[in-house]
N, C-alpha and C positions, 0 to 999 in steps of 0.2 A: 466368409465365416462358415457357411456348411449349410445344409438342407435338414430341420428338424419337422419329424413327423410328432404330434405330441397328442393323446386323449384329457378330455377332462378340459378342455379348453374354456370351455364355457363356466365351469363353475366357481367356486370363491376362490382357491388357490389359481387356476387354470389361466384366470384372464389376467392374472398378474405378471405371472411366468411367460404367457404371450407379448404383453408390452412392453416386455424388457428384452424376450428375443429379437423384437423389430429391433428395439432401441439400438442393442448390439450388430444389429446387421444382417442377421438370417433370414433364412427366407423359411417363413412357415408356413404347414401343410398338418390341416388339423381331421382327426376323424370323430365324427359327431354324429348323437343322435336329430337333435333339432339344429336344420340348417340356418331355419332363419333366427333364431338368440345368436348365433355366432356372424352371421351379418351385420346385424343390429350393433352387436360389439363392435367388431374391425372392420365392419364395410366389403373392401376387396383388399385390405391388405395382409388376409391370410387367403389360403386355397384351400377349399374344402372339401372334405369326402364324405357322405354318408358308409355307416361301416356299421355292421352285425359284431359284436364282438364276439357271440357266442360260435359264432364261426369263420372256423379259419382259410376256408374256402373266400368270403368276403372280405378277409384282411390281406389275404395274398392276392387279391384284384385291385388291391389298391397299392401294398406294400412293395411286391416286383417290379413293374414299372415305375415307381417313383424311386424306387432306391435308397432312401432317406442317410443321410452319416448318420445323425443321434435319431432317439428315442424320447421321449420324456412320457411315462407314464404315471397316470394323476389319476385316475376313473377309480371312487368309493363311496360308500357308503355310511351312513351313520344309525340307521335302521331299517329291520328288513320290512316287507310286503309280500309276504306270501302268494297272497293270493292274484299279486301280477305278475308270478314270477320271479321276483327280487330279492334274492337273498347273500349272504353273506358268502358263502361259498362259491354263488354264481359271478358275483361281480369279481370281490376281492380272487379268490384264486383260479374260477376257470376263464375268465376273460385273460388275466395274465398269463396263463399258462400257454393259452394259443397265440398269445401276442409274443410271449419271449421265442414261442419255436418259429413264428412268421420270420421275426427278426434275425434268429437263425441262419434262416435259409437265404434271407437276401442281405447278409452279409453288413449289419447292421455296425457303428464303432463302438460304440456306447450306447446302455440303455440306461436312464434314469428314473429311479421309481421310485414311488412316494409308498411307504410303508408309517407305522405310528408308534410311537413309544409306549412301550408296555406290551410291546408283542414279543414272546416268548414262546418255548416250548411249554412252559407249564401253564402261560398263561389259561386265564377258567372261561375267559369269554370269547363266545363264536368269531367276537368281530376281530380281538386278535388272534386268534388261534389260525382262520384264513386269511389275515394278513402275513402272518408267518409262514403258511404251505406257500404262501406267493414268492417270496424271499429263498425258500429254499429253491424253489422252481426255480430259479433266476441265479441264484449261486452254482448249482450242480448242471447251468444248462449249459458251459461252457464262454457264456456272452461276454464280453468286458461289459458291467455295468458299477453305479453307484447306487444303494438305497439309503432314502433317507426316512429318520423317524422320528416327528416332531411331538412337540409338547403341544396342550391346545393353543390352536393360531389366532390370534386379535387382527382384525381388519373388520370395515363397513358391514361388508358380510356375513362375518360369521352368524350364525344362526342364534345361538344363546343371546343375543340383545332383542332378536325378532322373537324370539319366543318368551323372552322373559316380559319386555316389553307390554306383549299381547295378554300374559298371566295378569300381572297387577294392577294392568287399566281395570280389570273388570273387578278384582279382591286383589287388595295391597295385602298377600301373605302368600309366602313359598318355604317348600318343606325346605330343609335340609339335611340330607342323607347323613348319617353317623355323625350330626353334628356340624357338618361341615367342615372337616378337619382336613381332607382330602387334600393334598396340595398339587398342584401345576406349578411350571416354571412357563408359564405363556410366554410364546416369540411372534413376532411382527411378521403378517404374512410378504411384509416385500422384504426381509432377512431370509424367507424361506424362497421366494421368487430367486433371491440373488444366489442361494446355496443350487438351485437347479441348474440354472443355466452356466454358474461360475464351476461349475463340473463338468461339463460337457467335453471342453480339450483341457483342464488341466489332471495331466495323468497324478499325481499324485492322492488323487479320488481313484484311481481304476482300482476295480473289486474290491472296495470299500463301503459298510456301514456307518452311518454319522448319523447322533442325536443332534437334535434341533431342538433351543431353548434359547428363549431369554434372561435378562440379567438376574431374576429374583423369581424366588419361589416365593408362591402365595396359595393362602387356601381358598378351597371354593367360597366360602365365607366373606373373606376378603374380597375376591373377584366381586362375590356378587356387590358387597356394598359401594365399591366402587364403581361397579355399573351403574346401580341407580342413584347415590351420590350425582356422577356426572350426568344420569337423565334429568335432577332434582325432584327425585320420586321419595316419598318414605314407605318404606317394607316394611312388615313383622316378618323376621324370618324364624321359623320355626324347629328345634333339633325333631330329629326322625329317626328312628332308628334302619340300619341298611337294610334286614331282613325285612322290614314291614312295608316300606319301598317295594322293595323286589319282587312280594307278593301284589300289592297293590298294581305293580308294573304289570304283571301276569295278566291280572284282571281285564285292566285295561288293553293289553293288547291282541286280547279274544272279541271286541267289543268298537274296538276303532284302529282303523285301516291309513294312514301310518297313526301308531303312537303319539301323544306327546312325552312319553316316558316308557321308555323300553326297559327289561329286566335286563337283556344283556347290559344298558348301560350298566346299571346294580355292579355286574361282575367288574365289569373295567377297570373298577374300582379297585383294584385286588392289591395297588400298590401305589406310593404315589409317584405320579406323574413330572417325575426329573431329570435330568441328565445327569447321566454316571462322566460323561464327558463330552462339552458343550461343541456342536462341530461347526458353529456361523463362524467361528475367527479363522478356524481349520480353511473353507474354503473362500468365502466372503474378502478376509485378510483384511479384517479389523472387527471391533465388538457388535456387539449386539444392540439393538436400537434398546434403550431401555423400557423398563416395564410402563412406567408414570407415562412415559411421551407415550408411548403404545395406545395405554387403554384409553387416554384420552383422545388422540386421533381416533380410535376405530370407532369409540361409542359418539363424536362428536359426527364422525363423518353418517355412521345410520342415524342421526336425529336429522341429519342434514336430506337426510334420500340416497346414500352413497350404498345401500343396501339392494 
């Protein structure tokens, strides 16, 4: 099946997109910060590299000699950290940048890369704004690749059940930004696992972008009640207005080291979160797990420990 080198292995999309590489047959080769979570995960049945992203002296000691056919790159962010050096421009677009010209060089088939819907050139928030310089790097580098840009992803992991979770054990009430009007079309992170790897040789993806979404749009509103529905929690959820957030977001993130509410989220906001055109059937080649089986897997599976 071919030799994938893939980043981001270890985190909430990563390990999924790993067990369905095995599944298919490949032989993977992961570069990571922390050796041992990636142990922990697959044991010995990936190879792994420790790798600097920030340098591309470090990825071309790993990348030349392995050779890799695909790529699949996943390494992001949801909030920065200043002060360890983590930021939105560092991750999202200069670790890409050195990754797509490594790939380059060593003659790479395809790169695979995880971008987010709602990333624009106009977009107002840092975190798509270098998600986009990342996407043009990778379009104008000459590489064959596919980017994909999902809706937010439901699975065990995702972070908004851990954090919502953590919020109303201690006060059953959470804001909600403009109301909560906001809408998503959330997709099942193993629809998103099957859109990576079912791209990799089918050329019909080469130098192509694809939205990732599930069957229904919902608003954050909905999401959330549905989260804690199936926690069997009761919330007050309270409207906010966006600016007042945003400001308070400021506050806070002078104050605590990460967030639990960033003002860039505030911006993200800028549009809702849909697909102009849904691309799991495009590569998948069939629908999208629906939303109801979704959220209740993902929120059953974090009460379970699947988090």
């Amino acid at each position: 099946m071919g030799k994938v080198f893939i980043t981001g292995a270890t985190g909430f999309v990563g390990r999924y997109v790993v067990n369905l590489l095995l599944e298919k047959g490949y032989e993977v080769h992961a570069g990571v910060r922390n050796l041992g979570k990636l142990k922990e995960l697959f044991k010995d049945r990936v190879k792994v590299y420790p790798v600097d992203f920030s340098s591309r002296d470090s990825l071309k000691r790993v990348l030349e000699p392995l050779k890799p056919d695909f790529i699949i790159h996943l390494i992001g962010i949801l909030y920065q950290e200043p002060g360890k050096g983590i930021t939105f421009y560092r991750v999202h677009t200069l670790f890409s940048k050195n990754l797509i010209e490594v790939a380059k060089e060593v003659g790479v088939k395809k790169l695979a890369h995880m971008s987010a819907l709602g990333t624009d050139d106009l977009a107002p928030s840092v975190y798509h704004q270098t998600k986009r310089w990342a996407e043009k790097a990778l379009i104008e580098s000459g590489l064959n690749y596919t980017i994909f840009r999902p809706s937010l992803i439901l699975g065990p992991e995702q972070r908004l059940f851990k954090d919502m979770d953590q919020i109303t054990k201690v006060l059953p009430v959470v804001a909600l930004p403009g109301g909560g009007s906001y809408r998503f079309q959330p997709v099942d992170v193993r629809d998103v696992a099957c859109a990576f790897v079912g791209a990799l040789e089918d050329t019909s993806t080469d130098r192509k972008t694809f939205e990732l979404c599930g069957d229904e749009e919902v608003s954050f509103k909905r999401l959330l009640e549905d989260t804690f529905g199936l926690m069997g929690r009761r919330v007050l959820m309270l409207p906010m207005p966006r600016k007042v957030m945003f400001w308070t977001a400021k506050v806070v993130e002078k104050l605590l080291e990460p967030p639990p509410l960033s003002s860039d989220q505030m911006l993200m906001m800028w549009k809702d979160n849909v697909c102009s055109c849904n691309g799991v059937g495009a590569v998948c080649k069939r629908e999208p797990i629906p939303y109801r089986e979704s959220i209740r897997w993902a929120v059953e599976g974090y009460l379970s420990g699947g988090s």
